[in-house]
C-alpha positions in Angstrom: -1.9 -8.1 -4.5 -3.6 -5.4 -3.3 -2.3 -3.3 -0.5 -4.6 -1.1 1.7 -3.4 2.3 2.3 -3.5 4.6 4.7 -2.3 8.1 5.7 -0.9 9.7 8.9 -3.0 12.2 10.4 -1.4 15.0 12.0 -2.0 15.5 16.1 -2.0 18.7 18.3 0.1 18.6 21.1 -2.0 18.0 24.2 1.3 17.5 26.4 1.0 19.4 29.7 3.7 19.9 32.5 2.2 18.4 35.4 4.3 15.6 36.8 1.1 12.5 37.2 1.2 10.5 40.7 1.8 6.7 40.1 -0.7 5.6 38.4 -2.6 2.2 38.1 -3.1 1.7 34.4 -6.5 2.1 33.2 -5.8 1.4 29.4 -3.0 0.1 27.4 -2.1 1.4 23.7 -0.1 -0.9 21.9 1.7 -0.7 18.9 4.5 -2.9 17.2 5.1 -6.0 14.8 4.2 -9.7 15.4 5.7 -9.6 18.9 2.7 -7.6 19.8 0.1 -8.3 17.0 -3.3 -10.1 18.3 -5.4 -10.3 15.2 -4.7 -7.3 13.0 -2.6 -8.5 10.4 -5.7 -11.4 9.6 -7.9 -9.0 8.8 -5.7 -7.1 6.7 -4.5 -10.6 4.6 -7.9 -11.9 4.2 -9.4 -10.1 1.4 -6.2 -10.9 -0.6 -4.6 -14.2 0.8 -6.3 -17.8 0.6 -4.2 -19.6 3.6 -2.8 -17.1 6.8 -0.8 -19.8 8.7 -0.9 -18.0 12.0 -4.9 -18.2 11.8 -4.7 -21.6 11.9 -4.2 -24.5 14.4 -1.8 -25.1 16.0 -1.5 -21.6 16.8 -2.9 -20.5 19.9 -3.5 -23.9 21.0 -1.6 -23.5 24.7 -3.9 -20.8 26.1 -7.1 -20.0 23.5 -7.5 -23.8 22.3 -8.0 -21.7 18.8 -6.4 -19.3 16.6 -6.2 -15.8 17.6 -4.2 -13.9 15.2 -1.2 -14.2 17.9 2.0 -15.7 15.8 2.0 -18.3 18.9 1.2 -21.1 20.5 -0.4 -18.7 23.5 -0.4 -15.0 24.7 2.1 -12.6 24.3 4.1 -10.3 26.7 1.1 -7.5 26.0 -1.3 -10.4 27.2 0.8 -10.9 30.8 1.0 -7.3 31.0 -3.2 -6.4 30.3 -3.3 -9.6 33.2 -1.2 -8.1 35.6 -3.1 -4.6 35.6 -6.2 -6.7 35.6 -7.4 -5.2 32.3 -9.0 -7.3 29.5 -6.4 -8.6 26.7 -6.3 -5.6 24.2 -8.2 -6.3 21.4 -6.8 -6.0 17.6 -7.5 -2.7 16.5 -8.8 -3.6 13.2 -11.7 -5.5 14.9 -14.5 -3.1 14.6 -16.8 -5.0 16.9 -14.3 -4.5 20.1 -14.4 -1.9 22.9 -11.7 0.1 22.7 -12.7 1.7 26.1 -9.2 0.1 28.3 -7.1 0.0 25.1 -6.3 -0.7 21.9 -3.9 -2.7 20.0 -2.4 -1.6 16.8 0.2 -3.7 16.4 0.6 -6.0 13.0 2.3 -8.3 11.5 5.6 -7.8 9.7 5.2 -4.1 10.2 8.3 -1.9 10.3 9.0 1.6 11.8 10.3 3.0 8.6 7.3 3.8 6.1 6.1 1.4 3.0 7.2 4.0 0.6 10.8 3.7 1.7 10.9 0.2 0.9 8.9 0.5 -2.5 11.2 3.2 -3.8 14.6 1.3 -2.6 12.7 -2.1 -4.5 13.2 -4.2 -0.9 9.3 -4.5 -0.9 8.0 -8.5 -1.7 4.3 -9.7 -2.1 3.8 -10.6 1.4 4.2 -7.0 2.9 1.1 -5.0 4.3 1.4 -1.8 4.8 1.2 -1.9 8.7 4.3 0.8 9.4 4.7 2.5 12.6 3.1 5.3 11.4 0.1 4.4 9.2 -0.5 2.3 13.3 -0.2 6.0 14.8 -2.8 7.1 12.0 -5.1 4.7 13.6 -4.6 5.9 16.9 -5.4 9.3 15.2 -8.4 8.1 14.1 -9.4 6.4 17.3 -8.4 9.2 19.5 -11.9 11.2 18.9 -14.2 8.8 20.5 -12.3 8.3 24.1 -12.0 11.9 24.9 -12.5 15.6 23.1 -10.2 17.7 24.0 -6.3 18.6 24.9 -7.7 18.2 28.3 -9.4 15.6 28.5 -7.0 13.7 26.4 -4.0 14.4 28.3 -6.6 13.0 31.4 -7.3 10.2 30.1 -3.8 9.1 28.8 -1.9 9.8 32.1 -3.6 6.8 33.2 -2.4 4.8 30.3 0.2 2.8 29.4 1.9 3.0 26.0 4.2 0.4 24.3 5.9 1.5 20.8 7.4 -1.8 19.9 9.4 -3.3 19.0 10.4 -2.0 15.3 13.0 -2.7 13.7 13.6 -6.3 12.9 11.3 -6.4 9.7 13.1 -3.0 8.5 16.7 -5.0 8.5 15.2 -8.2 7.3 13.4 -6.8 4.6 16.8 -4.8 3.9 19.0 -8.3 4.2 16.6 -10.1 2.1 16.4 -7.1 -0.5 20.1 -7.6 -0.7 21.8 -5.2 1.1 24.6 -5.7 2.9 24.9 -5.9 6.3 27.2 -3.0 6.1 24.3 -1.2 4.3 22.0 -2.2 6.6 23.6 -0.3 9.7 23.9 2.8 8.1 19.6 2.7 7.9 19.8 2.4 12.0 19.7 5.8 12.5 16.8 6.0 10.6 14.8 3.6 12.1 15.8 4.9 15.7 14.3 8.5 14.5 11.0 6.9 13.5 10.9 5.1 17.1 11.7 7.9 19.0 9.8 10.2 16.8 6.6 8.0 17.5 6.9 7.9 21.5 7.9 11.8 21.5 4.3 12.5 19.3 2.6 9.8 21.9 3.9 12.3 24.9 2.4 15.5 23.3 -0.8 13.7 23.4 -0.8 12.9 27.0 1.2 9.7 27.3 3.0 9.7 30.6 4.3 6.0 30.4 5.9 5.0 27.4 7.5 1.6 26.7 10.3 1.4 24.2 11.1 -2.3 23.5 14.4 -3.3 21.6 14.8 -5.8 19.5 15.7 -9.3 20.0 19.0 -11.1 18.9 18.4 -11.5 15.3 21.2 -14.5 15.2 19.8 -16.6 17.6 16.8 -16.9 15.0 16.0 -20.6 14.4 14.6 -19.8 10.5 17.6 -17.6 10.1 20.2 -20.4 11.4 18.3 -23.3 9.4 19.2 -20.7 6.0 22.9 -20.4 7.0 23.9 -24.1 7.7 27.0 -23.4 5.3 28.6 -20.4 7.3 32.2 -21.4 9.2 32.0 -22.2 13.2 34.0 -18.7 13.6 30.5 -17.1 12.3 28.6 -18.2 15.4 29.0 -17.4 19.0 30.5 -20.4 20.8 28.2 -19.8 24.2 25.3 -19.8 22.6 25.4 -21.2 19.0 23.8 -18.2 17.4 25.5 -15.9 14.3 27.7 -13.3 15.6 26.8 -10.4 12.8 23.1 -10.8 12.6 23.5 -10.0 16.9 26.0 -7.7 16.7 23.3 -5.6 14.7 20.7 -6.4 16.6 22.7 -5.0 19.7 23.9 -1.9 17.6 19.7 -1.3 17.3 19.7 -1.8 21.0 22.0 0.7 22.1 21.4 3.4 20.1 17.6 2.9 20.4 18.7 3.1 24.7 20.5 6.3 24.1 17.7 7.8 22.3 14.9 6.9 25.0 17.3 8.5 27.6 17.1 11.2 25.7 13.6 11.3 25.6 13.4 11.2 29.1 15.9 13.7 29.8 13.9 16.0 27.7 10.2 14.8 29.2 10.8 14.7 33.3 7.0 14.6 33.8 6.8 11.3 31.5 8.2 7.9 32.5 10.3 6.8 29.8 10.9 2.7 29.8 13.5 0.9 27.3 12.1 -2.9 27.7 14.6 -5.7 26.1 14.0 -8.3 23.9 17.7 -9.4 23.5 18.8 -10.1 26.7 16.0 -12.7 28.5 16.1 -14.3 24.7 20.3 -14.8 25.5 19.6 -16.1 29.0 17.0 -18.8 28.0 19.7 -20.2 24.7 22.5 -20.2 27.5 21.0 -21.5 30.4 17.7 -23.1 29.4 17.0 -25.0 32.4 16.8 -22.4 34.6 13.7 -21.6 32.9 12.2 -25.1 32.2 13.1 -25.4 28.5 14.9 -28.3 26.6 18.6 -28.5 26.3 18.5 -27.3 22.7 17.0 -24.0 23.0 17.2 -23.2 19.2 15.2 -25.9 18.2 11.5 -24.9 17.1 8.2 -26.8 18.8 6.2 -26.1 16.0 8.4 -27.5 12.6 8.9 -30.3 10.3 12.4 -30.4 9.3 15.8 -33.2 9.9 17.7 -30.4 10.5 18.6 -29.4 14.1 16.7 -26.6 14.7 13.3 -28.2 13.1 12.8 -25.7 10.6 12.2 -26.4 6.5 10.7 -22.9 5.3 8.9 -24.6 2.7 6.4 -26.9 5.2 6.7 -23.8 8.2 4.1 -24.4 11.1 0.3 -24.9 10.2 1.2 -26.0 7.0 -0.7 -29.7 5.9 1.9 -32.3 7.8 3.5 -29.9 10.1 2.3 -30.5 13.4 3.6 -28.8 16.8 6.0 -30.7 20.0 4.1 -32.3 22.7 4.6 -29.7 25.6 5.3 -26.2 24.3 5.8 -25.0 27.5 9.2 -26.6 27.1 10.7 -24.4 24.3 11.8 -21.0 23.6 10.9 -20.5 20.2 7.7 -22.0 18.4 7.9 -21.8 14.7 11.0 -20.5 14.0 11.1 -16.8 14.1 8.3 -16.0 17.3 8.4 -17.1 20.4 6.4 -19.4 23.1 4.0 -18.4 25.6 6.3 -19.7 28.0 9.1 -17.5 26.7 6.7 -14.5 26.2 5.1 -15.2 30.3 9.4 -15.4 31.5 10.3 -11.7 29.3 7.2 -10.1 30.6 8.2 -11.1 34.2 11.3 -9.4 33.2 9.9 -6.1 32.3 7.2 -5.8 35.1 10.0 -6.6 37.8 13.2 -5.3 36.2 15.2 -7.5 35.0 14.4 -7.0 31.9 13.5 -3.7 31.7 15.2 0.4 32.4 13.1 1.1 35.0 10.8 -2.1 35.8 7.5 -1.0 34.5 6.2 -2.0 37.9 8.4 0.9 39.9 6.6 4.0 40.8 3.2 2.4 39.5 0.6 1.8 42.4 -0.6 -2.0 42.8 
């Protein structure tokens, strides 16, 4: 398989010291993994792959009626969040026909904060991995950057007014790790790693001009219908009794989390004139397996809308969603999860509530920002 290549190209620092009044986004920038991706890992895989699952129905059937290149049945949290600034959904980056005028989206795929080479060299790479890291998605940017503004100046103008999203990262770097055959013990000792490359990314975003930065964390890895359908075997002490998910798999996930926290306070202690936002991924995903009905979803949270499995959580990861014979639930809008690893717009519509408002998010994204 061939994989397309690309270099980081190195920025000037455009970051000034004015503190910005509140602004009312004009853009967004977005940059992350399948969470966040609207069409930019499809154009990558189609030169090279015959069938991309996520480009074809059900996918996107909730809210499009088509395929978008969203690993969902609907939008995403960066589609709520374009709506509530009343900017137009950010197009994929790698869609050369789109204005890139209010934004851009560079997220893709199965992308991971720590670069290709890293997992090439430590043989944890597998055929279905594009090279979509966090920074070959801030080489984009790079090369974007040129036609909305010219200079420092006008640069750091331009971007006060925008609002930035670097994530999440992370997941893919410790599943490629797990399935690569680390051990989990292994696998913490790359967190510090991958928190460097995140806070690495938003600090190079802030010498450009950024002035709001979100930091998103990662969701709870054990609570991950495909991973639970692979670990039927494990003991009941292995899961959490409240919520039904593995305990180790979340423990790391929340070890990500806080040290990923500590390092955006840090950020923002260092950059007063920048608002620096951690957005969370784990906790709303917690809330909706323990107390699904306070947000409208079935009584067995884990279980997948889009699956064709006998097991309880209706994943098989040999017939996975879009496959010939697997078909999706009735009302999607009922379920957290829709084909075993992403989520529902419904679930996505709930966490971006969460972020805009605050209870999802250190500070809301909607505080200090002029409506």
């Amino acid at each position: 398989m061939k994989l397309l290549l690309f270099f980081l190209l190195l920025v000037v620092s455009c970051h000034g010291d004015s503190k910005p009044d509140s602004p009312n986004f004009t853009s967004i920038f977005s940059f992350g993994d399948s969470f966040a991706d609207t069409g930019n890992l499809v154009v990558l895989a189609t030169p090279v792959l015959k069938d991309i699952w996520i480009d074809m129905n059900p996918y996107g059937e909730t809210f499009f009626h088509h395929p978008t290149g969203r690993c969902s049945d609907g939008r995403l949290v960066l589609d709520f969040l374009a709506q509530n600034f009343s900017l137009p959904l950010v197009p994929p980056y790698l869609v050369h026909n789109s204005s890139f005028g209010q934004g851009a989206n560079f997220a893709v795929a199965g992308a991971t904060a720590l670069d290709f080479a890293f997992f090439v060299n430590n043989n944890l790479s597998n055929p279905f991995m594009f090279n979509g890291s966090l920074s070959v998605q801030l080489g984009w940017f790079a090369d974007l950057k040129p036609s909305l503004c010219k200079s420092c100046e006008e640069c750091q103008e331009y971007f006060s007014t925008s609002l930035f999203i670097v994530g999440e990262f992370g997941a893919n770097d410790y599943a490629f790790m797990i399935f690569g055959g680390k051990t989990l013990e292994q696998v913490y000792g790359y967190v510090p790693m991958v928190i460097q490359k995140i806070s690495a990314a938003a600090e190079s975003l802030i010498k450009q001009g950024a002035k709001t930065v979100v930091v998103p964390g990662i969701w709870p890895d054990g609570c991950t219908p495909a991973n639970l359908a692979q670990n039927t075997s494990r003991p009941k002490e292995d899961y959490e009794p409240e919520t039904g998910c593995l305990k180790d798999l979340n423990d790391l996930s929340r070890y990500h989390n806080s040290e990923l926290l500590k390092a955006v306070k840090q950020l923002q202690h260092n950059h007063l004139d920048v608002r620096l936002i951690f957005a969370d991924y784990y906790r709303p995903i917690l809330d909706f397996v323990r107390t699904p009905h306070r947000f409208g979803f079935i009584d067995t949270p884990l279980r997948v809308c889009c699956g064709n499995a006998t097991n309880q959580y209706n994943v098989n990861l040999s017939e996975v969603c879009a496959m010939p014979g697997v078909g999706s639930c009735e009302n999607p809008l009922e379920y957290v999860n829709w084909d075993g690893v992403h989520l529902t717009e419904a679930a996505y519509h709930h966490i971006a509530e969460g972020w805009l408002n605050g209870t999802y998010a250190e500070p809301p994204i909607l505080s200090g920002v002029d409506n």
